[in-house]
Structures are given as C-alpha cells and as structure tokens.
N, C-alpha and C positions, 0 to 999 in steps of 0.2 A: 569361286573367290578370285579377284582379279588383285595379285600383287606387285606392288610397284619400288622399285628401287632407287633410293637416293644418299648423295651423301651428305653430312652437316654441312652448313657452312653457307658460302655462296650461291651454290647452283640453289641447295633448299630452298632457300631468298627468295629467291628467284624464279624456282619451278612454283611458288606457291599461285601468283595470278595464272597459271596456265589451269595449273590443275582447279583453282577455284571457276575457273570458263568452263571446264567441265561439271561442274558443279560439287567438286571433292573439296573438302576442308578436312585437313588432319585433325583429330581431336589434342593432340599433345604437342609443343614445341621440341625438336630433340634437344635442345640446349636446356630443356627444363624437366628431362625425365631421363633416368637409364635405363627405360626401357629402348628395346633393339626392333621390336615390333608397334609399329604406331596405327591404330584402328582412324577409321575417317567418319564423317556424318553417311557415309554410303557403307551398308552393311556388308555387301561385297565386295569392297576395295581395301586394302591394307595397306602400309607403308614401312619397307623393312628401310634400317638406316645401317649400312656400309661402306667400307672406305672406299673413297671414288674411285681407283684401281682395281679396285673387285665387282665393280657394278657391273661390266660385259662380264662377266665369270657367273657369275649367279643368273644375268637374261639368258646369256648361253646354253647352262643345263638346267634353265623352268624351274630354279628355284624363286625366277621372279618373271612376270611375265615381259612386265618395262622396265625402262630404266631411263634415268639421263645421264650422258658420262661426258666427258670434255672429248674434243677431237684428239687431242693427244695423249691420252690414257686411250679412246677406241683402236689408234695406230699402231700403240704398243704391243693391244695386245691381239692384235691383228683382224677383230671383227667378226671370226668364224663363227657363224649359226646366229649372226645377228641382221636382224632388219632395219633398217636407218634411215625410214622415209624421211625425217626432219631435221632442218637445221632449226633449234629455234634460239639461236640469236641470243645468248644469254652466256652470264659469266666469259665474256668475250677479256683476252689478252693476246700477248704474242710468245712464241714460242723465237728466244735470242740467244744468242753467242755472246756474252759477258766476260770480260778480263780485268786486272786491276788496270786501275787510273795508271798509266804510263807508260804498261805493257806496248811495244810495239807489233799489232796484230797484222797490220800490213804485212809487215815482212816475216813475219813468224810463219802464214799461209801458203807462202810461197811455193812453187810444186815440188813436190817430193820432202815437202816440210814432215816433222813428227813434232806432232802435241800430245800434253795431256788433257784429258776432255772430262772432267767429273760432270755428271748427269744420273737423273732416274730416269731419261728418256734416252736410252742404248739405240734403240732399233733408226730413230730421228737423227740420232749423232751421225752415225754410221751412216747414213744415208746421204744427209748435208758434207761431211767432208770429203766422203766416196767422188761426188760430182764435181765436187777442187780439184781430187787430186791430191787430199794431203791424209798422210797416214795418220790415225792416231792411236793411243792407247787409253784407252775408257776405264775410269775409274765409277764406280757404281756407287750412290750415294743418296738417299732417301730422306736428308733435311738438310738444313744450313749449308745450303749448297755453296753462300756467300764466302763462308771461311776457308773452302778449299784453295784459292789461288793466295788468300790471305797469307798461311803457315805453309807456301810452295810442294803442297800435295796435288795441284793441278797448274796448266798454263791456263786453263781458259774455264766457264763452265757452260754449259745449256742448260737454260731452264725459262721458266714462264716469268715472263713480266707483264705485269700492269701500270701500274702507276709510275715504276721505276723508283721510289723513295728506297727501299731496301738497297738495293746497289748502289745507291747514292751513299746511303747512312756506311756502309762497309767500303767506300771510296773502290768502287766497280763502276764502269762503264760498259751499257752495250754496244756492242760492234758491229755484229751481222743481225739482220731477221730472218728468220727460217720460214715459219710462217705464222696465219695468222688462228685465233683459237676461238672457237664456241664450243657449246654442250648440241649432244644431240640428242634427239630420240631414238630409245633402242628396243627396237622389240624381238621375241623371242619367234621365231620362226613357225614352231606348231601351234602355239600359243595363238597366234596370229589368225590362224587356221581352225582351229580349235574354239575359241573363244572371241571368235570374228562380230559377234553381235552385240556382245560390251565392248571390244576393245576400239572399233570400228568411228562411235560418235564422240570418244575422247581424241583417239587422232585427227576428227573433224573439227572440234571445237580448239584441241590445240595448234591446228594448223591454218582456222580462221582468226585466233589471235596475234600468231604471228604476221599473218598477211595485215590485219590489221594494223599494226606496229610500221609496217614496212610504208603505211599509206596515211 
C-alpha cells in the first residue's frame, strides 16, 4: 500500500491534477466526508488528510510514504528523514513582515531594535531578524495572526500572504518579504528504497507535469 499525505484546502486543489497525471483520483472529496482516510480508483494508493503541519511528521516515521507540504511548514520542521526531490510549483505565496498601517517599521528595525514578532513560523522569524541584527521576542500564535498588532500584543507579525486582502481588510500593511513559498514533494526515505517500483513512475509523471507547466 502506497500512502499519501495531504492537507484540506489549497494544496488538495491543487495536488489533484498531479496526482490525476499519475493516474490516482481520490474516490471522496475531504470537504464532503469525515473520513481521515480517503481510498483512490488505484487499490494500493490511499490518501490520509492531516493538518499541513504535520504532513513531514507522518513522511518522517512511514506513517505515510508521500506527502506535499508548503516550504514553510518543511523549514519549520526541519526536513529530517525527508526527501524533497520536487518543487511543484503549487499553492505558491510569500512568507512577509506585516505591521499596522502607520507603524513606523523603518525605524523600528533599526540595529539593536527589540520587537514583538507574533508568528507560527519561529524558526523563519528568528532567522530573518538574526541577519538585521534586531532582537526580538516571539510570541507564538496558530490563527488570526492579523489581530495581534491590532490589541498591541505584537509590533509586527510574519505570516504567509497571498492575495494580501486580509491585511488589507484588518488595515495591515506588508513591509519585508522573507521569502518566497511553494509545496513540495515529500518523500519518506525507506519508503523510497523500499517501494521504489510504485513510487518511482508517480515522481515521474508528477515531475513531467511540472516541467510541463514550466513550458
């Protein structure tokens, strides 16, 4: 059994023409079942649905063999015991520095500045302010990340943008780009090893649709 990991939402979307180039179609939509396990038109492919956060956690210890996760959840959590031959170019945003509309962030950065940084991406915060030069202190925060600068529990916040409408609507403005975000593919290292003769012509077909895409 080749299992594969994804989360609701976006990437799913999205991973669905890849995996249909391999010839997998889910039999169930997750938005239209609570089931956690979703069976395909291919007797030995499964599709378990987890929060995108925990997708490298489960490739990790072969409770799924793939995965797709965003670059900035892979970064988080650091990538151990994962293989990452693809980018494929999906669910793409940017990972930004956001303050309210009036905040003065120029001078706020200044070297040897302290901010407050609410984020669920620590390890990125830490990383981007390190190479300023400006100290902060990280408040840790897992939604409505928009309200923190709002009721002054942060100066500033990082998180993912796309469209930029939500920061708009909570009169936020991005400041910095950190960088920039896709999903990739994530495969399980033994697995890889182990089950190299299925898992072999889905990395081929999904890495022909990408090139495809790119041409």
């Amino acid at each position: 059994m080749i299992t594969i990991a994804l989360s609701k939402g976006r990437i799913f979307e999205e991973t669905l023409p890849l995996l249909a180039a391999a010839g997998i179609v889910p039999s169930e939509a997750p938005e239209s079942t609570r089931k956690l396990i979703i069976g395909t038109n291919q007797a030995d492919v499964q599709l378990i649905i987890v929060r995108a956060s925990d997708v490298p956690t489960y490739v990790q210890y072969g409770a799924a063999d793939l995965g797709v996760a965003g670059k900035d959840v892979l970064i988080e959590h650091g990538g151990q015991g994962l293989y990452q031959p693809l980018d494929l170019e999906i669910a793409k945003c940017s990972l930004m520095v956001a303050v309210q509309n009036g905040f003065d962030y120029a001078e706020a950065v200044k070297q040897g500045a302290r901010l407050r940084i609410a984020t669920k991406y620590t390890e990125q915060a830490k990383e981007h302010f390190a190479s300023k030069g400006v100290h902060i202190d990280l408040i840790k925060l897992y939604g409505s990340m928009e309200l923190a600068p709002l009721v002054g529990l942060a100066d500033a916040i990082v998180d993912l943008v796309s469209t930029g409408s939500t920061l708009k609507a909570n009169d936020l403005v991005a400041v910095e780009h950190i960088r920039d975000i896709s999903s990739r593919l994530v495969i399980n290292q033994s697995a890889l090893k182990l089950k190299q003769a299925r898992i072999q012509p889905m990395l081929d077909a999904f890495t022909a649709t990408v090139n495809g895409r790119k041409n």
